[in-house]
C-alpha positions in Angstrom: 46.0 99.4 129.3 47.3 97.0 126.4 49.0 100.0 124.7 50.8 101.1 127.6 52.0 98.3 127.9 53.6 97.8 124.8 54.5 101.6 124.7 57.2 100.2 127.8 58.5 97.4 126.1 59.3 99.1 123.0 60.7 102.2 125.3 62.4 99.5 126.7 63.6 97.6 123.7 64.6 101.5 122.5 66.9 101.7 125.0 68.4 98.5 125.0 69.3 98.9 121.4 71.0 102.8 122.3 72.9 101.0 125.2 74.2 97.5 123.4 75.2 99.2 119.7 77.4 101.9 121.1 79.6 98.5 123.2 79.0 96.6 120.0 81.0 98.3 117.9 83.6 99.2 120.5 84.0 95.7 121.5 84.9 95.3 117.4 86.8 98.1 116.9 89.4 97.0 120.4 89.1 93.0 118.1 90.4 94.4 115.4 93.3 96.6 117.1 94.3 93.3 118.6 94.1 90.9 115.5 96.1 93.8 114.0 98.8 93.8 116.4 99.3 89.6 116.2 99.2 89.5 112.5 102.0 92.7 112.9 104.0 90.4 115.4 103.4 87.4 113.1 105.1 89.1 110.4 108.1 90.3 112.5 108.5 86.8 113.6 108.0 85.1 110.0 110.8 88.0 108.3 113.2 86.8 111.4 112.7 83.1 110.5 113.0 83.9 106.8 116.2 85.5 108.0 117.5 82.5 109.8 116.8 80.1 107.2 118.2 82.6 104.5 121.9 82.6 107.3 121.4 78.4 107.3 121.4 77.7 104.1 123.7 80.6 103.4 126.3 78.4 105.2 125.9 75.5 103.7 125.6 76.3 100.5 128.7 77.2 98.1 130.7 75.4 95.4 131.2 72.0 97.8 127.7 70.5 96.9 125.3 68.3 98.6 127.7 66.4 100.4 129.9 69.1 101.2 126.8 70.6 102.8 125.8 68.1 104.5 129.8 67.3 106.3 129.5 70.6 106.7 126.2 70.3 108.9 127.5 66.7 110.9 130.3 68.8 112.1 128.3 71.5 112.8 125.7 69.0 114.9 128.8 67.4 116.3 130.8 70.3 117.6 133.8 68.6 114.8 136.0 71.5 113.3 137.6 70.5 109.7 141.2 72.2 109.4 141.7 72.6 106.1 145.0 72.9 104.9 146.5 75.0 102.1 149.1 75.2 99.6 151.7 75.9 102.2 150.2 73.6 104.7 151.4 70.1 106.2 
């Protein structure tokens, strides 16, 4: 009697084991499609920021220096527009 018994738990524990592994691993393989796609759309997102900052400082830096840069950003901040005149200009 004691052997059937543990003849259905281990048939038991057999099939348990067939049913769980097969929805282990697809359960990892769907993690790792998703961690795959964030770290893909963190990417995109970190090469556009790298873009923006590259387009910021692109426009405030040139042969003016620091503080030209930085009248440069107060008017940008302030909605100010700096005419600049030329030779021929009044």
């Amino acid at each position: 009697m004691e052997s059937n018994i543990y003849d259905i738990v281990g048939l038991i524990r057999d099939i348990a084991f067939i049913v769980c592994l097969p929805l282990i691993c697809i359960f990892l393989i769907l993690t790792i499609r998703k961690t795959n796609r964030l770290l893909s759309s963190l990417a995109k997102n970190s090469e556009n920021m790298e873009n923006i900052t590259d387009t910021i400082t692109g426009a405030f830096s040139g042969s003016s220096g620091f503080f030209g840069g930085f009248i440069k950003l107060v008017s940008l901040v302030g909605g100010i527009r700096r005419t600049k005149h030329g030779k021929g200009d009044d």
